[in-house]
Jmol script that loads the backbone (N, CA, C; Angstrom):
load data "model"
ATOM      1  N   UNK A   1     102.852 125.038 131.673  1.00  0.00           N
ATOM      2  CA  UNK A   1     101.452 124.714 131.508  1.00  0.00           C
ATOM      3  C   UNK A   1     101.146 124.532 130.013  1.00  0.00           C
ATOM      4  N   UNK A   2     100.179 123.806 129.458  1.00  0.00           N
ATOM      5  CA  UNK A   2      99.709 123.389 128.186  1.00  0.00           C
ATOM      6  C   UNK A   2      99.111 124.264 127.927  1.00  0.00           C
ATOM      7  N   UNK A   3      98.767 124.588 126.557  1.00  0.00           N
ATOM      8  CA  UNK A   3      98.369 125.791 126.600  1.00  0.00           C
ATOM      9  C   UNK A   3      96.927 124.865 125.400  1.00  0.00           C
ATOM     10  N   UNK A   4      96.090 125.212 126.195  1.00  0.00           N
ATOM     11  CA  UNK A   4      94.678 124.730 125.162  1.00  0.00           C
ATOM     12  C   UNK A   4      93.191 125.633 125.940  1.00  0.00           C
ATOM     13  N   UNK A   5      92.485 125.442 125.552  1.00  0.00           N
ATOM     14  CA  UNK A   5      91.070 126.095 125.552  1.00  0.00           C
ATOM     15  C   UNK A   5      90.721 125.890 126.830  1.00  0.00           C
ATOM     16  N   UNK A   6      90.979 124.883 127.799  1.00  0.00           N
ATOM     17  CA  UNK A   6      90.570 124.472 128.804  1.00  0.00           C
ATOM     18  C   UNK A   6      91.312 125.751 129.898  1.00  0.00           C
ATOM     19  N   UNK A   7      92.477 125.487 129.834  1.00  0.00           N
ATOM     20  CA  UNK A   7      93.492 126.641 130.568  1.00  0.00           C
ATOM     21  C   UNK A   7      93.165 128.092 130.534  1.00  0.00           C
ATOM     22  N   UNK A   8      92.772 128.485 128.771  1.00  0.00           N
ATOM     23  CA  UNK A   8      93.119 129.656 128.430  1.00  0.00           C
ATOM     24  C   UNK A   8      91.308 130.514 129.053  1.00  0.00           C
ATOM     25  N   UNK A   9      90.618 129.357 129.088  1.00  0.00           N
ATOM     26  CA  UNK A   9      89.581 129.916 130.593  1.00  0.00           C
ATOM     27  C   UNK A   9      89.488 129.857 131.512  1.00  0.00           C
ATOM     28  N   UNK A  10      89.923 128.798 132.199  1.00  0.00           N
ATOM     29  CA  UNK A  10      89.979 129.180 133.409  1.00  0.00           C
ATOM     30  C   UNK A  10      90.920 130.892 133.918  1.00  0.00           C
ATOM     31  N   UNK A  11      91.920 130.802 133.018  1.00  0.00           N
ATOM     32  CA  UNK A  11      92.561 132.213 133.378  1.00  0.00           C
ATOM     33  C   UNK A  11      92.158 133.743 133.105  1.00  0.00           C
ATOM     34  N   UNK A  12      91.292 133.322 131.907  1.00  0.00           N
ATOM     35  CA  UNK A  12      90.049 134.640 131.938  1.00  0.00           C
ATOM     36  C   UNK A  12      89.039 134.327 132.653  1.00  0.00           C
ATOM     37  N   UNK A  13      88.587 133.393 133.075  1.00  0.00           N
ATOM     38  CA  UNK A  13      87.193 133.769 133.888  1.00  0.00           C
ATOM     39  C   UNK A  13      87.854 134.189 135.417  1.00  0.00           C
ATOM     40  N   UNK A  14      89.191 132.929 135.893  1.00  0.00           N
ATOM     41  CA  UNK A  14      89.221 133.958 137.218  1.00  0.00           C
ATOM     42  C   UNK A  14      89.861 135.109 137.608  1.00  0.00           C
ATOM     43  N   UNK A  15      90.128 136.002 136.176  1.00  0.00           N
ATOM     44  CA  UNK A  15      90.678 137.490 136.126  1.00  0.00           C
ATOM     45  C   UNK A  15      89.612 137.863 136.038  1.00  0.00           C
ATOM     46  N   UNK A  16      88.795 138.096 135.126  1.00  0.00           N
ATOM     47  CA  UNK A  16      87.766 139.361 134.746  1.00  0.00           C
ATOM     48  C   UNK A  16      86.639 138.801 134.929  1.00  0.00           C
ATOM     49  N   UNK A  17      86.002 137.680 135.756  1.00  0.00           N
ATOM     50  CA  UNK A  17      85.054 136.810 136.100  1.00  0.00           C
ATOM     51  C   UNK A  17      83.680 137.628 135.359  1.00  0.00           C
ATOM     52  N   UNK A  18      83.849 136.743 133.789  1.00  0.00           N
ATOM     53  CA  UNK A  18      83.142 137.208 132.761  1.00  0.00           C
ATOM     54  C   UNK A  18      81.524 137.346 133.141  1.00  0.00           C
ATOM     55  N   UNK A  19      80.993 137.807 132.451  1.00  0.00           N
ATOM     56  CA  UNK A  19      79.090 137.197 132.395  1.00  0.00           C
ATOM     57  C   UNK A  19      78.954 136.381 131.144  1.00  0.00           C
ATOM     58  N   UNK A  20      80.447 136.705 130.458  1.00  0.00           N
ATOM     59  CA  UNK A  20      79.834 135.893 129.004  1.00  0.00           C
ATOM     60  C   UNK A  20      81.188 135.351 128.767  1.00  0.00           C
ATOM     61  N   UNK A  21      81.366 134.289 128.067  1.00  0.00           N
ATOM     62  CA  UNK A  21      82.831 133.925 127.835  1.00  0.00           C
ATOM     63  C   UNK A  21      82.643 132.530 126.394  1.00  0.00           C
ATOM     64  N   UNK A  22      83.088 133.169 124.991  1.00  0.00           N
ATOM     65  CA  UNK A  22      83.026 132.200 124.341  1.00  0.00           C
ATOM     66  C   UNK A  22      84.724 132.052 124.095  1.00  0.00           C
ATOM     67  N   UNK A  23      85.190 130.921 124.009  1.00  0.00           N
ATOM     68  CA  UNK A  23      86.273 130.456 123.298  1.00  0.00           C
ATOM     69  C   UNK A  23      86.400 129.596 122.448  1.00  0.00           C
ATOM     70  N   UNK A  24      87.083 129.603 120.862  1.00  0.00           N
ATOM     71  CA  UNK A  24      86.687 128.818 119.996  1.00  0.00           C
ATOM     72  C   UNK A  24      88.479 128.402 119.529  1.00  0.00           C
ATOM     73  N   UNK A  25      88.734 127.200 119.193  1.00  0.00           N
ATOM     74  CA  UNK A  25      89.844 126.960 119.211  1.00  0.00           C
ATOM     75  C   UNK A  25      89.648 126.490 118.109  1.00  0.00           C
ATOM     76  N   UNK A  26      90.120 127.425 117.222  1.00  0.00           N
ATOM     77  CA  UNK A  26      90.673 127.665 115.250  1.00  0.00           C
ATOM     78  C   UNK A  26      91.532 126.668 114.831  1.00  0.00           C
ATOM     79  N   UNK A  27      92.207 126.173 115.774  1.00  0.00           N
ATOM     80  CA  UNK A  27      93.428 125.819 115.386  1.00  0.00           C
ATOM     81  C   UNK A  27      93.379 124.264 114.831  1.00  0.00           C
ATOM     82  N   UNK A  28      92.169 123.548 115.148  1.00  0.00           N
ATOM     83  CA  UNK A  28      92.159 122.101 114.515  1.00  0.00           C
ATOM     84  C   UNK A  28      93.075 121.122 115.447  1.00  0.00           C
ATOM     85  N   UNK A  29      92.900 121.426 116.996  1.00  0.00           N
ATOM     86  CA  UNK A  29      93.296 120.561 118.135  1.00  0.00           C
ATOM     87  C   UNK A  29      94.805 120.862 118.139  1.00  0.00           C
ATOM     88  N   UNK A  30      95.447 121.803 117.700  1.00  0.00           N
ATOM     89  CA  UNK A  30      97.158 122.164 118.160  1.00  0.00           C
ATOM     90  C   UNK A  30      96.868 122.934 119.163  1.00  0.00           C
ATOM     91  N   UNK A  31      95.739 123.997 119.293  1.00  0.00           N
ATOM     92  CA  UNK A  31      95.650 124.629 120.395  1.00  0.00           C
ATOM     93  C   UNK A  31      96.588 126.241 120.178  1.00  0.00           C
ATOM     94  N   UNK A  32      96.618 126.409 119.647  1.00  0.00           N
ATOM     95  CA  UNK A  32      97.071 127.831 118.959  1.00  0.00           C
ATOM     96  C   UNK A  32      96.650 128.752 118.113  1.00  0.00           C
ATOM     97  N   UNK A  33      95.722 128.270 118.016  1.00  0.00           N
ATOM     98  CA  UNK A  33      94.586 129.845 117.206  1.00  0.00           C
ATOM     99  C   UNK A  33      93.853 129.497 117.867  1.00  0.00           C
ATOM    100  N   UNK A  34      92.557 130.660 118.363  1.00  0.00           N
ATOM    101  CA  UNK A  34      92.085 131.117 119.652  1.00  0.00           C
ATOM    102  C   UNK A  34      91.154 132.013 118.928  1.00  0.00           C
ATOM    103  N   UNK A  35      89.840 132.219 118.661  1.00  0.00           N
ATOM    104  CA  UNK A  35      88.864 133.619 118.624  1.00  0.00           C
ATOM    105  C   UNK A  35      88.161 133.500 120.189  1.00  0.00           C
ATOM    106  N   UNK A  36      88.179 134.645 120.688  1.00  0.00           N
ATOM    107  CA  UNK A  36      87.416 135.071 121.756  1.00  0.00           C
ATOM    108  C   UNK A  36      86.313 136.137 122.198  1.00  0.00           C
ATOM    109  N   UNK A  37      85.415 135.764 122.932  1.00  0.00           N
ATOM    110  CA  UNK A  37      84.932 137.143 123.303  1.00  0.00           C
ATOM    111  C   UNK A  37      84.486 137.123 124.747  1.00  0.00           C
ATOM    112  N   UNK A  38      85.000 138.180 125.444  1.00  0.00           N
ATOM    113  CA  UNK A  38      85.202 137.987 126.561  1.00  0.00           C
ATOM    114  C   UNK A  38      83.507 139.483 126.935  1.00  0.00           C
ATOM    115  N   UNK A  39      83.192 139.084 128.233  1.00  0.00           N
ATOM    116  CA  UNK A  39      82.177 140.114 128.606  1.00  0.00           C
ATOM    117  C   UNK A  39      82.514 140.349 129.981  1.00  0.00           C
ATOM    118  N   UNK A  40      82.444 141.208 130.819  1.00  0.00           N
ATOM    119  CA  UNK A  40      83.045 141.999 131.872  1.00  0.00           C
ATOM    120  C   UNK A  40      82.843 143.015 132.284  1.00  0.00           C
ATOM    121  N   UNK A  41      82.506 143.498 133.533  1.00  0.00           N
ATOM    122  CA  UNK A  41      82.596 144.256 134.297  1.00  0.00           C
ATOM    123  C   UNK A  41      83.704 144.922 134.473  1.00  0.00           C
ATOM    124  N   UNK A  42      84.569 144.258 134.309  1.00  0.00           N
ATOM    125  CA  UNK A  42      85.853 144.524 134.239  1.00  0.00           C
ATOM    126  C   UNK A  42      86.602 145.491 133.360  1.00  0.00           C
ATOM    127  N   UNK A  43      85.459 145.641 132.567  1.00  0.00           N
ATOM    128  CA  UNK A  43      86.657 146.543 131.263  1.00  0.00           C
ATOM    129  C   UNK A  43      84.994 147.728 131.294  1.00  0.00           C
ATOM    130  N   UNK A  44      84.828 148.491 132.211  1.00  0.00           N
ATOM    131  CA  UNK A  44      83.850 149.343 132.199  1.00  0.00           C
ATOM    132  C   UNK A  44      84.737 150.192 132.493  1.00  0.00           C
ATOM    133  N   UNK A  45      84.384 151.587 131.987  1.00  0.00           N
ATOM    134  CA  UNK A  45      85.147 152.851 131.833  1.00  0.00           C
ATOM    135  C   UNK A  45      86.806 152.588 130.838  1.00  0.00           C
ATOM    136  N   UNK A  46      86.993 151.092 130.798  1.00  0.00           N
ATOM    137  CA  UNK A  46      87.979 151.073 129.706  1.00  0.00           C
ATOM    138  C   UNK A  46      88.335 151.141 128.329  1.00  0.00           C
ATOM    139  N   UNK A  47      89.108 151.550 127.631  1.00  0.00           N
ATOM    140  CA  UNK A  47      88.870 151.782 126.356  1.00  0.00           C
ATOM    141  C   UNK A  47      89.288 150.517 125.919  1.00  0.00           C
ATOM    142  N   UNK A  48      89.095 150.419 123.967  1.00  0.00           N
ATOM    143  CA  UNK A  48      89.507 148.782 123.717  1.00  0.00           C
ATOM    144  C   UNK A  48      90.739 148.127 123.998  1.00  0.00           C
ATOM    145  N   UNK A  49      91.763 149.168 123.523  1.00  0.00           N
ATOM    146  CA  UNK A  49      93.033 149.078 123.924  1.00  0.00           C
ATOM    147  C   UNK A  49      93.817 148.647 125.044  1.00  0.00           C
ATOM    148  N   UNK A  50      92.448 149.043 126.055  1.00  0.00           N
ATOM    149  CA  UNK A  50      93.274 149.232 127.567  1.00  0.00           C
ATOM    150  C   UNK A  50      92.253 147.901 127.990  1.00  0.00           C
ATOM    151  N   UNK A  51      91.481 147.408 127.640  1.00  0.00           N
ATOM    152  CA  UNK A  51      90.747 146.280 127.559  1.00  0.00           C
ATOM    153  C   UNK A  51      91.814 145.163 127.046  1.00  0.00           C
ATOM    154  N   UNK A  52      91.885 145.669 125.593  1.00  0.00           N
ATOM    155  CA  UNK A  52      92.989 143.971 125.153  1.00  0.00           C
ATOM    156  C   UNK A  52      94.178 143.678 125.752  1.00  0.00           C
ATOM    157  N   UNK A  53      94.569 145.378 126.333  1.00  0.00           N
ATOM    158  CA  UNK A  53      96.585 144.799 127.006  1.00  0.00           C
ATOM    159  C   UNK A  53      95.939 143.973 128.412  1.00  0.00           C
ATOM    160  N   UNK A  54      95.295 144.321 128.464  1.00  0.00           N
ATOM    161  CA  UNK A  54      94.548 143.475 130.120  1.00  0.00           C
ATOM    162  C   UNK A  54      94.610 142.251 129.955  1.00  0.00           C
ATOM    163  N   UNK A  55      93.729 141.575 128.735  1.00  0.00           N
ATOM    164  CA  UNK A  55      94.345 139.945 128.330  1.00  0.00           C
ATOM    165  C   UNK A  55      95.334 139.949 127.976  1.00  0.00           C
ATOM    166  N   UNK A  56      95.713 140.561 127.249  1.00  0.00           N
ATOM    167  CA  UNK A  56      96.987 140.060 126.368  1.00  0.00           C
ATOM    168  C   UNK A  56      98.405 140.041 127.315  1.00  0.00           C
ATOM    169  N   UNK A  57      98.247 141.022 128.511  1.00  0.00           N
ATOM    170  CA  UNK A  57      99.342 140.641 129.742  1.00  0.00           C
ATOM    171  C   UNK A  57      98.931 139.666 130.593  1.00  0.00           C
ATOM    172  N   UNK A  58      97.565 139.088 130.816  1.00  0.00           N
ATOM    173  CA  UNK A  58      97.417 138.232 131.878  1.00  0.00           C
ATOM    174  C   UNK A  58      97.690 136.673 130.840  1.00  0.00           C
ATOM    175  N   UNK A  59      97.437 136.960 129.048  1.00  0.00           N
ATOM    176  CA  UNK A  59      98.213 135.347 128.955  1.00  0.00           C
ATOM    177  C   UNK A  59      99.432 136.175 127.903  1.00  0.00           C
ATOM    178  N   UNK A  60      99.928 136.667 128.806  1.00  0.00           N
ATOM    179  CA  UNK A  60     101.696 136.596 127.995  1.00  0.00           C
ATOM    180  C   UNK A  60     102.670 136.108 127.916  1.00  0.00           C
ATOM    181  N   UNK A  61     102.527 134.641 128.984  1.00  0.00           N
ATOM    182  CA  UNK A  61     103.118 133.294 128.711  1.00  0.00           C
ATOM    183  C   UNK A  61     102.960 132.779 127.490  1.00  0.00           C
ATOM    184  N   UNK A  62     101.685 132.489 127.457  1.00  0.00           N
ATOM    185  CA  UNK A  62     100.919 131.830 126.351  1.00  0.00           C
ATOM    186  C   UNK A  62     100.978 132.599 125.006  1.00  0.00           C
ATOM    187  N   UNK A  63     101.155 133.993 125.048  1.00  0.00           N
ATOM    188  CA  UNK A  63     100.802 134.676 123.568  1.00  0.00           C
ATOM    189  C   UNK A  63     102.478 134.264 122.837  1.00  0.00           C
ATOM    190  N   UNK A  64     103.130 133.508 123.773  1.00  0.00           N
ATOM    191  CA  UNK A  64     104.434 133.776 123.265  1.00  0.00           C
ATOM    192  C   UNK A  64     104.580 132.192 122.287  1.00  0.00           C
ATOM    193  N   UNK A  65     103.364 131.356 122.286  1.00  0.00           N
ATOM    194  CA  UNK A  65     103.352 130.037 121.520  1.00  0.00           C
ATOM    195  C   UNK A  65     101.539 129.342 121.053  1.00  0.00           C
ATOM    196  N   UNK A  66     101.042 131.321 121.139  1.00  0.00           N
ATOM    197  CA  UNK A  66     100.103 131.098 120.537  1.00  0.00           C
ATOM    198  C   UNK A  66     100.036 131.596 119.087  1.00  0.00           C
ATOM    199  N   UNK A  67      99.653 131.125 117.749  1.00  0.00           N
ATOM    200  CA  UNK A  67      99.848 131.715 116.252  1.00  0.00           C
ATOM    201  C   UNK A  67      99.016 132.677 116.238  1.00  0.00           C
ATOM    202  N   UNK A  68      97.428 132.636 116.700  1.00  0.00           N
ATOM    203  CA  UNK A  68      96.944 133.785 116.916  1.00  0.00           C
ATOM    204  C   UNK A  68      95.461 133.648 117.521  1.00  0.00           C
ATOM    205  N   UNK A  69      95.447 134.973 117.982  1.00  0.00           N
ATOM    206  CA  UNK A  69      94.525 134.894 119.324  1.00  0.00           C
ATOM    207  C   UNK A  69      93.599 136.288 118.787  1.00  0.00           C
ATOM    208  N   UNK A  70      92.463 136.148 118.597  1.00  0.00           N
ATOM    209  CA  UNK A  70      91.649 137.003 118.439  1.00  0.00           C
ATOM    210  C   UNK A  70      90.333 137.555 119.872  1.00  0.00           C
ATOM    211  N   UNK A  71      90.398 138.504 119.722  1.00  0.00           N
ATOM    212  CA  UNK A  71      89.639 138.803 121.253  1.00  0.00           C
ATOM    213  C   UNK A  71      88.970 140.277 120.938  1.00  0.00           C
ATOM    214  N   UNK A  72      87.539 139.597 120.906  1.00  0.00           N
ATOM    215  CA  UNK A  72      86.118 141.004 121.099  1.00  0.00           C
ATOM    216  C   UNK A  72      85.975 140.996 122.723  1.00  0.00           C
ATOM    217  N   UNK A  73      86.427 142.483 123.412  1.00  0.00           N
ATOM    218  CA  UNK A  73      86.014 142.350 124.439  1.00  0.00           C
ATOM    219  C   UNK A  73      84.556 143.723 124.792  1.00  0.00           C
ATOM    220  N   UNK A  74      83.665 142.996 125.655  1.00  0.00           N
ATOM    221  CA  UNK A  74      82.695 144.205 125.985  1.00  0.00           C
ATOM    222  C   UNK A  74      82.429 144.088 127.091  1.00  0.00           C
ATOM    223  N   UNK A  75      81.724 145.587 127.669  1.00  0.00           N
ATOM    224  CA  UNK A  75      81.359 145.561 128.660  1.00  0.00           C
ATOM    225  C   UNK A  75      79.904 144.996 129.399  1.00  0.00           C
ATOM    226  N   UNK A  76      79.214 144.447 129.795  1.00  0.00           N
ATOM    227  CA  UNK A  76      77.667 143.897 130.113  1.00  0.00           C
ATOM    228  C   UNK A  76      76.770 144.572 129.419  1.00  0.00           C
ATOM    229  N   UNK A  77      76.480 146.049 129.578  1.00  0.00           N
ATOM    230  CA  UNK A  77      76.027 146.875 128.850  1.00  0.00           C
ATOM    231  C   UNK A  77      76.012 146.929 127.183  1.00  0.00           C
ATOM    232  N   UNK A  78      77.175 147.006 126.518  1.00  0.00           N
ATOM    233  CA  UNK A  78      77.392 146.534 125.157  1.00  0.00           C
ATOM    234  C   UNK A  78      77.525 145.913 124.572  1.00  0.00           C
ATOM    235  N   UNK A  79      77.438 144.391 125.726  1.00  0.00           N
ATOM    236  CA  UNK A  79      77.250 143.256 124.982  1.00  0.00           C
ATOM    237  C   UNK A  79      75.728 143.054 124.784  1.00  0.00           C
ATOM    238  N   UNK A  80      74.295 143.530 125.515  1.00  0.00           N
ATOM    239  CA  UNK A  80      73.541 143.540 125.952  1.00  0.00           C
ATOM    240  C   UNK A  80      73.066 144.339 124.855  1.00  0.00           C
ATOM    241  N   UNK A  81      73.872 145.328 124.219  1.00  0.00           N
ATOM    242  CA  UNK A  81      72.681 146.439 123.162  1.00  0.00           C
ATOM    243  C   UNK A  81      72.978 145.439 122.040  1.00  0.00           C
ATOM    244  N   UNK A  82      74.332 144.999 121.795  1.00  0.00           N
ATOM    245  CA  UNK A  82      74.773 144.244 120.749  1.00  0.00           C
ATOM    246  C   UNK A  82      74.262 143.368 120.545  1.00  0.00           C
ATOM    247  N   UNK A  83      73.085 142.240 121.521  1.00  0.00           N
ATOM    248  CA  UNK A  83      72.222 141.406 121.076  1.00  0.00           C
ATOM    249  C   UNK A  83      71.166 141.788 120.830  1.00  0.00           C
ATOM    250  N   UNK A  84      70.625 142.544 121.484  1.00  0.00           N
ATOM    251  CA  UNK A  84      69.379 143.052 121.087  1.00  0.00           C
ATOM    252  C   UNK A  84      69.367 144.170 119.603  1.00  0.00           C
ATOM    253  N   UNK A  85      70.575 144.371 119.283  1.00  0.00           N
ATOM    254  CA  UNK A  85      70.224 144.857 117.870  1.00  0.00           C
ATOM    255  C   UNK A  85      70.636 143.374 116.918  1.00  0.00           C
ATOM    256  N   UNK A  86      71.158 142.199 117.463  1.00  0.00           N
ATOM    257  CA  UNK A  86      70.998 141.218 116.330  1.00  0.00           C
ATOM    258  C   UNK A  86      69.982 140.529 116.634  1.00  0.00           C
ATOM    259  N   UNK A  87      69.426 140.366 118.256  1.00  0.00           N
ATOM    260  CA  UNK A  87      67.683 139.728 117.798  1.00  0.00           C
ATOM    261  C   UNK A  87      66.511 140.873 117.067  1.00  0.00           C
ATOM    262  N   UNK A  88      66.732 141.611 116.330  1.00  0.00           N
ATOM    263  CA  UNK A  88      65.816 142.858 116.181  1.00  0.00           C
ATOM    264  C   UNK A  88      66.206 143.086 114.150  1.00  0.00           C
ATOM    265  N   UNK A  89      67.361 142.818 114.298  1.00  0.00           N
ATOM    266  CA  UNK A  89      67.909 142.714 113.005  1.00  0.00           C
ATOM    267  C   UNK A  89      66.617 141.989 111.999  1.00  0.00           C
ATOM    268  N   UNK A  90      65.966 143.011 111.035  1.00  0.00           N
ATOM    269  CA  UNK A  90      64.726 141.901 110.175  1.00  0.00           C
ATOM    270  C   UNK A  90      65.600 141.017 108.667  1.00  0.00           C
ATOM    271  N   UNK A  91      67.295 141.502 108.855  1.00  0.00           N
ATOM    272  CA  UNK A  91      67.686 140.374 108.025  1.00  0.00           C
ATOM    273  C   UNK A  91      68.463 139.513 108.550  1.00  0.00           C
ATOM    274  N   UNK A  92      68.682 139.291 109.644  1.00  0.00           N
ATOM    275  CA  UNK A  92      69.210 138.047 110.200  1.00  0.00           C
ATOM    276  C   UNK A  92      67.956 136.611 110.626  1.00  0.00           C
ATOM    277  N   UNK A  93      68.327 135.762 109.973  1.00  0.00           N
ATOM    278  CA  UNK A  93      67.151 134.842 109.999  1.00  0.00           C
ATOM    279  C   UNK A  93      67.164 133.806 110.852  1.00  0.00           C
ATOM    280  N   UNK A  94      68.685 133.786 111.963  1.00  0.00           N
ATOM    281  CA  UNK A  94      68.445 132.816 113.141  1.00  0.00           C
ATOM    282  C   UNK A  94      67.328 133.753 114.389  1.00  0.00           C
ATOM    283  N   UNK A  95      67.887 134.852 114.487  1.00  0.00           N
ATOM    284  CA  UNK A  95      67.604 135.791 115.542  1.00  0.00           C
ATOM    285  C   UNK A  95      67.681 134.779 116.965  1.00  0.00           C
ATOM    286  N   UNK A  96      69.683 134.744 117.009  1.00  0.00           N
ATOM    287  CA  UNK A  96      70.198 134.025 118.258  1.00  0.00           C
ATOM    288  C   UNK A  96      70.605 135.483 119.072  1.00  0.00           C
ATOM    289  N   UNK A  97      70.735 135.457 120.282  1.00  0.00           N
ATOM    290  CA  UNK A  97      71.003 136.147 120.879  1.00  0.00           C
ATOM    291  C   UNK A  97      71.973 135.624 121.636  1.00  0.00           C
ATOM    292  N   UNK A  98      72.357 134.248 121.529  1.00  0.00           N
ATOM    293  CA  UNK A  98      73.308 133.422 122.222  1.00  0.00           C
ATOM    294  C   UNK A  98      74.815 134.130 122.501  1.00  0.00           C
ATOM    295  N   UNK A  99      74.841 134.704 121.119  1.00  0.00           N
ATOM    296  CA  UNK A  99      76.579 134.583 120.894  1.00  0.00           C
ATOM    297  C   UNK A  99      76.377 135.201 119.295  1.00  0.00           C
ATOM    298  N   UNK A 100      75.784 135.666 119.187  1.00  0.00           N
ATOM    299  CA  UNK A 100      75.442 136.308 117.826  1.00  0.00           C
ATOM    300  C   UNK A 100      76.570 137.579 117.926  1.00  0.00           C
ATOM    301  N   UNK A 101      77.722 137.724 117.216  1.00  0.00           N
ATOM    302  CA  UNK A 101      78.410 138.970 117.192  1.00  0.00           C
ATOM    303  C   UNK A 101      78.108 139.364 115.960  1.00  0.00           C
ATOM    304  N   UNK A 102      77.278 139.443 114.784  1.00  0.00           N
ATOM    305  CA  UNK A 102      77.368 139.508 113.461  1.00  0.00           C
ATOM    306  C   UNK A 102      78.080 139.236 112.717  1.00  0.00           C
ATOM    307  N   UNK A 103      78.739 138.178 113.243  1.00  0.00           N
ATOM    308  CA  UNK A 103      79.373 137.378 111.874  1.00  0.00           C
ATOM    309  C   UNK A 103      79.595 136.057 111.836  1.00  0.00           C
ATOM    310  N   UNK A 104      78.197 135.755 112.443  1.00  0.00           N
ATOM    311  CA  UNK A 104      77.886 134.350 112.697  1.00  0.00           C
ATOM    312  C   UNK A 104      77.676 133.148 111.517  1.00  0.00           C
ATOM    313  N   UNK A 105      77.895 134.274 110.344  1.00  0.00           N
ATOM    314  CA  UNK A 105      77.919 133.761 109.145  1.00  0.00           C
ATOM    315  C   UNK A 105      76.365 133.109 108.598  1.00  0.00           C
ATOM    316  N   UNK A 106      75.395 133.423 109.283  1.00  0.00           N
ATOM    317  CA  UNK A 106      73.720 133.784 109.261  1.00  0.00           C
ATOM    318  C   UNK A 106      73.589 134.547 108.516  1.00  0.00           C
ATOM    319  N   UNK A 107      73.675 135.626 109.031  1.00  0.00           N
ATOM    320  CA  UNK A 107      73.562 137.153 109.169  1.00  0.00           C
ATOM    321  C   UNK A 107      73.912 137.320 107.638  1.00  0.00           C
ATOM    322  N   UNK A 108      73.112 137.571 106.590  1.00  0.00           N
ATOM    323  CA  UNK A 108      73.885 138.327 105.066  1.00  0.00           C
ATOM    324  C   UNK A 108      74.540 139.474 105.344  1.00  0.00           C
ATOM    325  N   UNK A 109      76.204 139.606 104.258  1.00  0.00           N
ATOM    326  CA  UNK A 109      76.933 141.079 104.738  1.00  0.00           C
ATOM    327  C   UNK A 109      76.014 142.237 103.537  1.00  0.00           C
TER     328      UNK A 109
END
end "model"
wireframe off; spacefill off
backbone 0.3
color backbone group
């Protein structure tokens, strides 16, 4: 299988059938750098660790000819406080709640 952005969701959404699912492909169309953030039901009562081996074994085909793959995963709940403290934020000046992880590069550090 090819390994590009198109694939590398369909195989997280029909594992951990997200509420939220961004994928951004770094890589400048080779398809091998990957930032993610995955949201789930799925990783409730899990720790981060036991959250990332969860992706990182369901694409361990792929991690083996990907350069690099970055992945924020949360649960509904903490993705949910995590926007509402960046729409609430009085120095962030988009106040997106879209996909805002704080480092939307908005946001002053």
């Amino acid at each position: 299988m090819e390994i590009n952005k198109d694939n590398i969701e369909k195989k997280l959404r029909d594992a951990f059938e997200p509420t939220y699912l961004n994928i951004d492909d770094c890589s400048s169309g080779c398809g091998l750098k990957f930032d993610t953030i995955i949201v789930s039901k799925k990783f409730e009562g899990k720790q981060l660790l036991a959250r990332q081996r969860l992706v990182n074994d369901l694409l361990k085909d792929e991690m083996t000819k990907i350069h690099a793959f970055t992945q924020k995963t949360y649960t509904p709940d903490e993705w949910e406080k995590k926007q509402e403290k960046a729409a609430t934020n009085p120095e962030c000046p988009i106040k997106s709640t879209s996909a805002c992880t704080g480092n939307c590069g908005n946001c002053p550090k």
